[in-house]
C-alpha positions in Angstrom: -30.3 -70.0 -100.1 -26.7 -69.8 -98.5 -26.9 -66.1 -99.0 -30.3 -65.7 -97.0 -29.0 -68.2 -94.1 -26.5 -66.0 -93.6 -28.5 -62.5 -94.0 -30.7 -64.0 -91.4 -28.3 -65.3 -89.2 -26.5 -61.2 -89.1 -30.2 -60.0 -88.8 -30.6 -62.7 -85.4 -27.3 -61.6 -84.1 -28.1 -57.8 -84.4 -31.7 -58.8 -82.7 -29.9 -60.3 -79.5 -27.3 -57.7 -79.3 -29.8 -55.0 -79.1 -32.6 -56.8 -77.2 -30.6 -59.5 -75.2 -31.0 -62.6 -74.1 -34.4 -65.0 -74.4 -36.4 -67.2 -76.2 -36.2 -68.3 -79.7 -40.1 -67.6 -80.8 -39.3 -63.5 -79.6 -36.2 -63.8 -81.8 -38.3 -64.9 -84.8 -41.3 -62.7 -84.6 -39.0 -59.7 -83.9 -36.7 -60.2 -87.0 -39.8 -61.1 -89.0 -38.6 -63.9 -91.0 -39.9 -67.6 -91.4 -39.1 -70.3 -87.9 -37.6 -73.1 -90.6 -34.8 -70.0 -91.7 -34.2 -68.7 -88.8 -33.5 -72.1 -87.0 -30.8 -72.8 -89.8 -29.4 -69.2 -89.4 -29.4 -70.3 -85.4 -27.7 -73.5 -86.2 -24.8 -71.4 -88.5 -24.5 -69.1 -85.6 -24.2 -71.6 -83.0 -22.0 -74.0 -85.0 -19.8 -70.7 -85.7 -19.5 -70.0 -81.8 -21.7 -66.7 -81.5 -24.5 -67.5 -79.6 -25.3 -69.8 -76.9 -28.5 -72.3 -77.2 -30.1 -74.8 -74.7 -33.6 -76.0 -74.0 -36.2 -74.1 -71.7 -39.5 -76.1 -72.1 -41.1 -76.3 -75.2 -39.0 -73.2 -76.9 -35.2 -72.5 -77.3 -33.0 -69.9 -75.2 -30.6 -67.9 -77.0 -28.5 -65.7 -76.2 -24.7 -63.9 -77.4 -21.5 -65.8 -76.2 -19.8 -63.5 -74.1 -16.3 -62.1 -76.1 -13.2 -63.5 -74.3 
């Protein structure tokens, strides 16, 4: 299951580098994948410093760190 986190996590970061920023539920139904993946492929991408997450509501906003 490793494997997929991490197929899904490059599939979410190619999703908001060529779609930019927003919320979570656009990420998921654009890359097409199941919400309880793609929130641990977030969490691997997050805790790996890609992408940038806080609350907005009821849904998550997420968008790529900026490179330094």
């Amino acid at each position: 299951m490793i494997t997929e986190i991490g197929i899904i996590a490059g599939e979410i970061w190619h999703y908001l580098d060529e779609h930019g920023a927003g919320p979570f539920s656009r990420v998921v139904t654009g890359i097409g994948r199941p919400k309880e993946l793609a929130l641990m492929s977030l969490g691997w991408l997050a805790r790996e410093g890609h992408v940038v997450v806080r609350q907005e509501g009821q849904d998550l906003h997420v968008e790529l760190r900026q490179q330094k």
